[in-house]
N, C-alpha and C positions, 0 to 999 in steps of 0.2 A: 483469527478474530482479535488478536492481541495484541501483535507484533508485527502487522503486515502490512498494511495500510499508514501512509503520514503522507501531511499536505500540509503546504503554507498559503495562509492568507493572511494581505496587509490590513483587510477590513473586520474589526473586534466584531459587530453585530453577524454579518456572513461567515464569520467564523465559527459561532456559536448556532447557527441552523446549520452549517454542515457538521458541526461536533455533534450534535441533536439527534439529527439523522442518521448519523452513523451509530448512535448508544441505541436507536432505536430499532435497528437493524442488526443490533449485536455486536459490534464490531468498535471495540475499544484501544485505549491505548493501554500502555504497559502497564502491570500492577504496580503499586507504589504502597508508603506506610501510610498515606493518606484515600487512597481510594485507589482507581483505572485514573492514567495521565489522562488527556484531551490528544486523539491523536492528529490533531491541527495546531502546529504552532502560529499564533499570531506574532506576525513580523512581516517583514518589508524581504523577499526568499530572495530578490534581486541584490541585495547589497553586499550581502557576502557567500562563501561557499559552506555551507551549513555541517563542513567537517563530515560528512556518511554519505557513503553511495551505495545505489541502490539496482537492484537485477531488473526491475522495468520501469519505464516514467511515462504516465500518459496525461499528455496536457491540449489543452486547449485557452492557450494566453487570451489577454485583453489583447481584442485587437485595437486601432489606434497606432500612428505610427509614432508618437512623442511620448515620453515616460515626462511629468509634471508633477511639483507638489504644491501644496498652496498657503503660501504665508500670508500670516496677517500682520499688518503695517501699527504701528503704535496707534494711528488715528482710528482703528477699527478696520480699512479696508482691506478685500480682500484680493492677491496677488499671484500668479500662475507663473512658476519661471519651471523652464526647464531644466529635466533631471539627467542628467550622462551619469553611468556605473562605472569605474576606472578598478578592475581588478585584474592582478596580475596573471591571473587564467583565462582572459578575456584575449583574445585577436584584435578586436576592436573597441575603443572608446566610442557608443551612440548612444543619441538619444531614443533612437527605434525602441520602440518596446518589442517588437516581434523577434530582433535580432537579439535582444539581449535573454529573450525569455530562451529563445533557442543555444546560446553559447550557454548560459547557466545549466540547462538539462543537460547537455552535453557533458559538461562538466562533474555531475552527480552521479554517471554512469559508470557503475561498477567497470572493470579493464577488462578487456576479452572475453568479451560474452555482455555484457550490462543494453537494454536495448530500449528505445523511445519509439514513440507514436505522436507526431504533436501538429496538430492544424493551424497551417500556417496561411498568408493570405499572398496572392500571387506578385507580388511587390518584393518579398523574402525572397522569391527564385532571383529575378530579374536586378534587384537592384544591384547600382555600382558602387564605389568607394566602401563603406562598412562592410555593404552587403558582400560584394566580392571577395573580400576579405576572410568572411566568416564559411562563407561556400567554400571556399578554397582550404581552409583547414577543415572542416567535417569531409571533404571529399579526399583529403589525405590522410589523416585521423581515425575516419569512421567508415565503415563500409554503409552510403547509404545508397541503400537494393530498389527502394521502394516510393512510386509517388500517386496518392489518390487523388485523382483531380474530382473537387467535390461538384455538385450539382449547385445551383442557384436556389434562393426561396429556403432552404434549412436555418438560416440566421435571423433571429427579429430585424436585424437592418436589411435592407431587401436589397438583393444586387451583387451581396458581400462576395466574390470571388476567391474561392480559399481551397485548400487542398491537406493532406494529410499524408504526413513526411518520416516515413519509415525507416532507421537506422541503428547499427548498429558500433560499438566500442572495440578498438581493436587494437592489440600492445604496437606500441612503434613498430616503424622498417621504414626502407630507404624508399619502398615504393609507394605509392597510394594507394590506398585500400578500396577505392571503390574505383572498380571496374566496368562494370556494369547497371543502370538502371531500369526497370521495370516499373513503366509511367500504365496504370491504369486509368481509362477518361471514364469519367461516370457524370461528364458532367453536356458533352454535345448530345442536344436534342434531349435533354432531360430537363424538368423545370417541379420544382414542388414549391408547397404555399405551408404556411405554418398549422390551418386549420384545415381546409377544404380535401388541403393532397398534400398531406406531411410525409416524410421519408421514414419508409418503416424497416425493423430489421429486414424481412424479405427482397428489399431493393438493393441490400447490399450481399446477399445470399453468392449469387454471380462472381462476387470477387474476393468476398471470403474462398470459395470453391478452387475460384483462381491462382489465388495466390499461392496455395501449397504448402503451408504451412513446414510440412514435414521434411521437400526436402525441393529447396526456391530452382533448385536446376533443371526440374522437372516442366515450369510453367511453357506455355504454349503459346503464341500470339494468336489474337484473334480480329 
């Protein structure tokens, strides 16, 4: 309840309904001589390596394929240029958001053993130049086991194509670490809506069951 939970958000307002929610659910930050921290730092988690890593990280970035900020001009207006992250733990300089949120978690992952969960949109598989780049070291790097193709209709943006990308951290070697993928589809001939036929835990019962948590050599094709 103390010490287990931390997130960053770059937005102050959204950062204080999920610091909110979470004191309201019991689940604070560290004790301090001033009260419980906030266990949400506000800040920009993309610009630097936040120094601590952590045994799991489950995200769901801004999708969006450009990272932008918005300067305002002497005369009052207002101007969108694009943001590229240039850090030395980084494979790739982009301006992707999805690729950079993905090198960043990778990066936060405790060493052998530290493991993510993060939905990503079908553009992060396929793309070339960054993207290949960045595929190419989590697929030497990290053993990643696991791919959820999600269904259509779960995202306010209707259409959104996205999946959920299973992986884990693993000390160097000469070889690459993922040998193997297990792609579950949960998404042919499945269609939900946000109101009418929203996805409930039960629709995902099937591959929680599947996946095998206990011990992944066991799973079965089906």
């Amino acid at each position: 309840a103390h010490d287990t939970f931390h997130g960053w958000e770059i937005v102050d307002n959204t950062a204080r309904l999920c610091a909110m929610n979470l004191f309201l659910h019991g689940v604070t930050g560290r004790h301090t001589e001033a009260g419980f921290a906030s266990p949400v730092t506000v800040a920009d988690g993309l610009m630097q390596h936040p120094g601590v890593f952590f045994d799991i990280v489950l995200s769901n970035p801004p999708f969006g394929k450009k990272s932008s900020v918005t300067v305002i001009g002497e005369d009052g207006t207002a101007q969108r240029q694009t943001l590229s992250y240039e850090r030395e733990d980084f494979r790739a300089t982009t301006s992707n958001k999805q690729l950079n949120f993905l090198q960043h978690i990778a990066s936060i992952l405790k060493a052998n053993g530290g493991r993510a969960a993060v939905v990503v949109p079908d553009n992060v598989l396929f793309e070339g130049g960054a993207g290949e780049r960045v595929r190419e070291r989590l697929l030497e790097e990290y053993d990643v086991h696991t791919l959820l193709r999600l269904p259509t209709g779960i995202f306010y943006a209707q259409g959104v194509k996205a999946n959920v990308l299973f992986f884990e951290r693993r000390l160097p070697r000469e070889a690459p670490w993922t040998t193997d993928l297990w792609v579950y589809d949960l998404r042919t001939n499945q269609h939900f809506t946000l109101k009418t036929n929203p996805l409930r835990a039960s629709d995902l019962e099937p591959f929680v069951e599947a996946y095998t948590s206990g011990d992944r050599r066991q799973r079965q094709e089906s």
